[in-house]
C-alpha positions as CSV (number, residue, x, y, z in Angstrom):
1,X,-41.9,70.3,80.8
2,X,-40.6,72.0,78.1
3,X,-38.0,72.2,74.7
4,X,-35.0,74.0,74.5
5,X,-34.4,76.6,72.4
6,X,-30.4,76.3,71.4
7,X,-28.4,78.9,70.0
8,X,-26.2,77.0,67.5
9,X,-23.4,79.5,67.2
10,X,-22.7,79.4,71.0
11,X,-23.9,76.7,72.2
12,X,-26.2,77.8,74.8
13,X,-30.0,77.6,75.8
14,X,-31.8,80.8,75.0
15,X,-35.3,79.9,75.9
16,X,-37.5,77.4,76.9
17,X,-41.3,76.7,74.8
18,X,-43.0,75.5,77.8
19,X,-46.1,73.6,78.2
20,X,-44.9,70.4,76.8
21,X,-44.9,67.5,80.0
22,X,-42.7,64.7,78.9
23,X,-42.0,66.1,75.3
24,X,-39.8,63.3,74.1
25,X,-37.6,65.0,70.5
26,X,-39.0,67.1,68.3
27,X,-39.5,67.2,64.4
28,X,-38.6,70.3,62.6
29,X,-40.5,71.5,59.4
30,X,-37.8,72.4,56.1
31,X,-38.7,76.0,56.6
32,X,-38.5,76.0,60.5
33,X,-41.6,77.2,61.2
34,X,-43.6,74.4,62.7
35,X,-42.5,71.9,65.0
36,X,-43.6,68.2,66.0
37,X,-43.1,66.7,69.7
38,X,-44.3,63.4,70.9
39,X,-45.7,63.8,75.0
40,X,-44.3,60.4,76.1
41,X,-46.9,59.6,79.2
42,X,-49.4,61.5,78.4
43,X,-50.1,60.0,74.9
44,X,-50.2,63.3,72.7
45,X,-48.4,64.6,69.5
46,X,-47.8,68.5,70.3
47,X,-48.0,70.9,67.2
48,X,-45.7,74.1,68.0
49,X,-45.5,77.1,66.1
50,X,-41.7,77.8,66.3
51,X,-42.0,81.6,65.0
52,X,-44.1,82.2,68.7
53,X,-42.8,79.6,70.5
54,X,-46.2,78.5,71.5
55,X,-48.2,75.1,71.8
56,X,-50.7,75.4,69.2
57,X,-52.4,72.5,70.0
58,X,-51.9,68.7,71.0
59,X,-54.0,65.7,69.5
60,X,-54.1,61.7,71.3
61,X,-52.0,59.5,69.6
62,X,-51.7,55.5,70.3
63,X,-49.5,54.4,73.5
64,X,-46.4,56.4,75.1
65,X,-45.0,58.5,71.7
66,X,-41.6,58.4,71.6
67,X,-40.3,59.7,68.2
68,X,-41.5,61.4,65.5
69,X,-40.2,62.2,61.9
70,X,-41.5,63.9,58.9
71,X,-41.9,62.2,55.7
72,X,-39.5,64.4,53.0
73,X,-42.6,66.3,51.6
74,X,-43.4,67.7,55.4
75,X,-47.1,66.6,54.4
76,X,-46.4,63.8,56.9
77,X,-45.2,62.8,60.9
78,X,-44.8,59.0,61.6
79,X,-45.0,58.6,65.3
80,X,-43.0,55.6,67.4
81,X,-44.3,54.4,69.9
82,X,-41.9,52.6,73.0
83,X,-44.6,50.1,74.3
84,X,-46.5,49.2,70.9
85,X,-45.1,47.7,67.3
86,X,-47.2,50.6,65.4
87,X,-46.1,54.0,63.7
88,X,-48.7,56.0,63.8
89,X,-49.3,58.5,61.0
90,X,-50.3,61.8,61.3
91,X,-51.7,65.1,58.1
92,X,-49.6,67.9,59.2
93,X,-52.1,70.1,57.4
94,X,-54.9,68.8,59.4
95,X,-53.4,68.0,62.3
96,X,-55.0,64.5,62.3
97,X,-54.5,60.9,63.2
98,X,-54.4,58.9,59.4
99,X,-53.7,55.6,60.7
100,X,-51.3,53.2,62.0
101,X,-48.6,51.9,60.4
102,X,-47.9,48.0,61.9
């Protein structure tokens, strides 16, 4: 239900961004501000904003996310899937569904 925030230096769980059912990993943007986390079951990519450690919003994606990753620009997530053969591919600006990848 949620992502773990991890102090590095010690090694512990500080807090908890909640509002994330079956987040699966997370994506981090080069300057740590945004973050990317596919919702396994429930079929959604979930946009965080890492400064508030809120859920900004979540969009539908193709079948059962799994991983995501962010092309080296950061104008880009590519979305796995576990069920389907198909990346989909996602504007980080716009927060919108591109296309699929097969």
């Amino acid at each position: 239900g949620g992502v773990n925030v991890v102090a590095t230096a010690t090694h512990t769980i500080t807090r908890v961004i909640t509002g994330l059912q079956d987040a699966r990993n997370i994506a981090v943007s080069a300057d740590g501000r945004w973050g990317y986390a596919p919702l396994g079951s429930t079929d959604r990519l979930a946009f965080l904003d890492l400064q508030t450690e809120t859920v900004i919003t979540t969009i539908p994606v193709a079948d059962y996310p799994n991983l995501v990753t962010l092309s080296p620009d950061g104008t880009r997530l590519f979305v796995g899937h576990v069920m389907l053969p198909i990346v989909t591919v996602v504007d980080t600006a716009t927060r919108a569904v591109l296309g699929e990848i097969t």
